[in-house]
N, C-alpha and C positions, 0 to 999 in steps of 0.2 A: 540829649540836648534840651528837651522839653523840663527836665529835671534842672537841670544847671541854670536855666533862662527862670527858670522859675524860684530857686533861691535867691538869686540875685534881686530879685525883684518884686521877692514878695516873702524871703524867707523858708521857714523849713514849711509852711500850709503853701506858700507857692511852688513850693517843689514837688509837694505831693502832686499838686494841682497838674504841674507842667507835664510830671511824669505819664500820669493818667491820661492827658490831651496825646501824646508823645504815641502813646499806648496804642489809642486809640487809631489814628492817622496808621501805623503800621499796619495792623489788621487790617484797617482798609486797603491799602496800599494791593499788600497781600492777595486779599479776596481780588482785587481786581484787576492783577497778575496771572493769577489761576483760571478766572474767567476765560480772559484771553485767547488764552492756549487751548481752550477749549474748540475742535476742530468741525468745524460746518462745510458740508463738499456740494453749498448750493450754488458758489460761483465756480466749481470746477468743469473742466470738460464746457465750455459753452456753447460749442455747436450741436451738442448730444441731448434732443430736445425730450424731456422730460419731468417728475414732478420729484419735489426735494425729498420725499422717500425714497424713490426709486435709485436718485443720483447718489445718494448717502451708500446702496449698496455697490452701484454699478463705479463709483471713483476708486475704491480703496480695490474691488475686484481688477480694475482694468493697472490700475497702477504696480498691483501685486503681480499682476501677468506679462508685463513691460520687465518688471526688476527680475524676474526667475529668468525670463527667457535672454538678459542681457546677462547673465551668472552663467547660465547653461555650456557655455565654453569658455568657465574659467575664470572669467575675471570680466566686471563691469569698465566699461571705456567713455570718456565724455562724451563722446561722440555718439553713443547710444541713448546718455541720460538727454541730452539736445534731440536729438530726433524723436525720443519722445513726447518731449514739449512741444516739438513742430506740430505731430502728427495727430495729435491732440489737442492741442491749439489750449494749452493751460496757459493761464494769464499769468504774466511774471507776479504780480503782489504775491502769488501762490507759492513761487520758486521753492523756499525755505519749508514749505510745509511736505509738499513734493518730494523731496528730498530725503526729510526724514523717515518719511513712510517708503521712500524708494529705498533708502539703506535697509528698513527693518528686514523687508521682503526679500531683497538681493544676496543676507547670508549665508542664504541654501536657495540651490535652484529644485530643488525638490518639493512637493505638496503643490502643486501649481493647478493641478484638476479639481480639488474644490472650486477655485475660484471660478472656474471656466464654467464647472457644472454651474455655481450660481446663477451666473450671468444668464447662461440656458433655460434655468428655471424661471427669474424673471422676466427674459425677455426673448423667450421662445415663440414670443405671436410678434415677433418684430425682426426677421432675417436679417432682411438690410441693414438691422444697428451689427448684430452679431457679425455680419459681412467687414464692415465696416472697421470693426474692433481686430478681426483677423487681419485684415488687409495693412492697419496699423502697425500689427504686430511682426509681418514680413517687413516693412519700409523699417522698423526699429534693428531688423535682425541683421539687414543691408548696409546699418549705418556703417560700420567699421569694417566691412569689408566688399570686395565685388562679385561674390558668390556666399549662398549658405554651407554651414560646418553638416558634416550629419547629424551631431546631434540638435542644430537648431530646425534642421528639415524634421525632423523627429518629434523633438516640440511642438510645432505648428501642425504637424498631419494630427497629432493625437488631440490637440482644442477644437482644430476642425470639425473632428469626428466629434467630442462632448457638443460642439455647439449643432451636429447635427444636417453637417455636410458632406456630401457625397465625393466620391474622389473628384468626378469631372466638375464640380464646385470647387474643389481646393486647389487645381488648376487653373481653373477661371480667374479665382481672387488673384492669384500668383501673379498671374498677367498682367493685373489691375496697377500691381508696383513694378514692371518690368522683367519681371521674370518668368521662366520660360520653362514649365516641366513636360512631363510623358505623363503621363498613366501607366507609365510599364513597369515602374516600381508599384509593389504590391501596397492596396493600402494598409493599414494598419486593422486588426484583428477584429472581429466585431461578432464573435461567435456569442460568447458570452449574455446573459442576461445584461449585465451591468453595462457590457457596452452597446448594446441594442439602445440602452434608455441615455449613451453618451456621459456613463456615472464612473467615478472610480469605486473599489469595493467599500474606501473608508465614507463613502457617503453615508450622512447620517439618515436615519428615518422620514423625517421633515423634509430635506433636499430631495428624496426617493420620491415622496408622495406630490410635490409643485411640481416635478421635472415630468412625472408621468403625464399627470391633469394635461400640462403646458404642449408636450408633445401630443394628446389625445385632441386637445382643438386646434393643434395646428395641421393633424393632417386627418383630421376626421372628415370622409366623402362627404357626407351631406353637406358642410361647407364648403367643401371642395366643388359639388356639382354646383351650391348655388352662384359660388365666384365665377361657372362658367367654363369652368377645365373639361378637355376632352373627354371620355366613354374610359380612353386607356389611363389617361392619370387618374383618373378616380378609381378605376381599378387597381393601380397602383397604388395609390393609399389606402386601400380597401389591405390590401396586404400589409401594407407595413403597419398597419393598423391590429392588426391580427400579430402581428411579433412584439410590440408593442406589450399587447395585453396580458401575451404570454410571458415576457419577460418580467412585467410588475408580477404576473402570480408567481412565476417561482421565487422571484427576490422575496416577494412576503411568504411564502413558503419555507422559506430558510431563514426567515428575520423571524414570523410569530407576529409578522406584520398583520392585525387586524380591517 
């Protein structure tokens, strides 16, 4: 158009001319197109109070843990993509963004324990969020029907365990959305090195080594006694503290983990 506008009105040097302006405006155009799209997850989650690092990893992990566990029997239902938005309180401007990153995730309900391990590794000195993101993740599982499938009970015992809660904690939360279990089913396995630290095996090195640190100050006695805990919980951390340790040296034992 810049070309044509530009012979007309000034000939074959105004066409060059026009063409060039024409040129130009597109590439911009373009460049600021691609900007655009470029994805910031500082206005996500806004009651999830933390700093735009943090939320950059904790969005894409929690969103990715909503979409596997809405996949996990089969087939994604609106009713579950809405309950996620409720339960997370994602602002509509976000909808379209939400979404896309919801389908990416939702293909396979499979690989879901990185994302959990992450969360664990970042924000293992902060239960209540980790609480939090479970409790979500039961109200998402509820949406579409009025009992969980086994395999969504399955789902949820095994992030439990990565984020580093006990059975009579993953009962408790349960309650939190109205639901009602036993402890008589067994929990899930935890013999393992890898499950002691809440890791699946494909953890990487990096994730091995924050997840350790994260659980060593979260239940290391000395801050444990200075918070004020009883003789027995500190002895109780005293121990889990000591499986702990054991478990990071055999995993680096077998990894060459320095």
């Amino acid at each position: 158009m810049g070309a044509v506008l530009g012979l007309v009105l000034g000939g074959w040097p105004g066409a060059a001319l026009g063409f060039l302006i024409g040129l130009l405006r597109d590439v911009r155009m373009q460049h600021r197109a691609m900007t655009s799209r470029v994805l910031s997850y500082d206005d996500f989650f806004p009651d999830f109070m933390m700093t735009s690092k943090e939320k950059a990893v904790f969005a894409p992990c929690v969103i990715a843990l909503g979409a596997k566990l809405s996949k996990i029997d089969g087939h994604v239902t609106r009713e579950e993509v809405l309950a996620f938005r409720h339960v997370f309180r994602t602002p509509h401007a976000l909808t379209s963004q939400i979404g896309e990153l919801f389908d990416q995730a939702r293909r396979s309900a499979e690989g879901y324990e990185p994302y959990a391990a992450r969360l664990t590794a970042l924000f293992g000195y902060r239960p209540s969020l980790l609480e939090d993101v479970l409790a979500g993740l039961f109200y998402i599982a509820l949406a579409d029907s009025t009992r969980l499938t086994r395999n969504e009970l399955l789902y949820l015992r095994r992030v439990s365990v990565i984020f580093g809660f006990s059975e009579t904690d993953f009962v408790r939360i349960a309650r939190r959305v109205g639901i009602t279990l036993t402890t008589t089913s067994p929990p899930p396995k935890k013999d393992s090195a890898y499950d002691v630290l809440g890791l699946p095996t494909t953890a990487s090195d990096d994730v091995i080594k924050r997840t350790y640190r994260a659980l060593v100050r979260k239940h290391h006695p000395d801050k444990l006694m200075a918070a004020g805990l009883s003789p027995t919980q500190v002895a109780e951390a005293t121990e889990k503290i000591k499986k702990i340790n054991a478990a990071y040296a055999e995993i680096c034992r077998l990894r060459g983990i320095k």
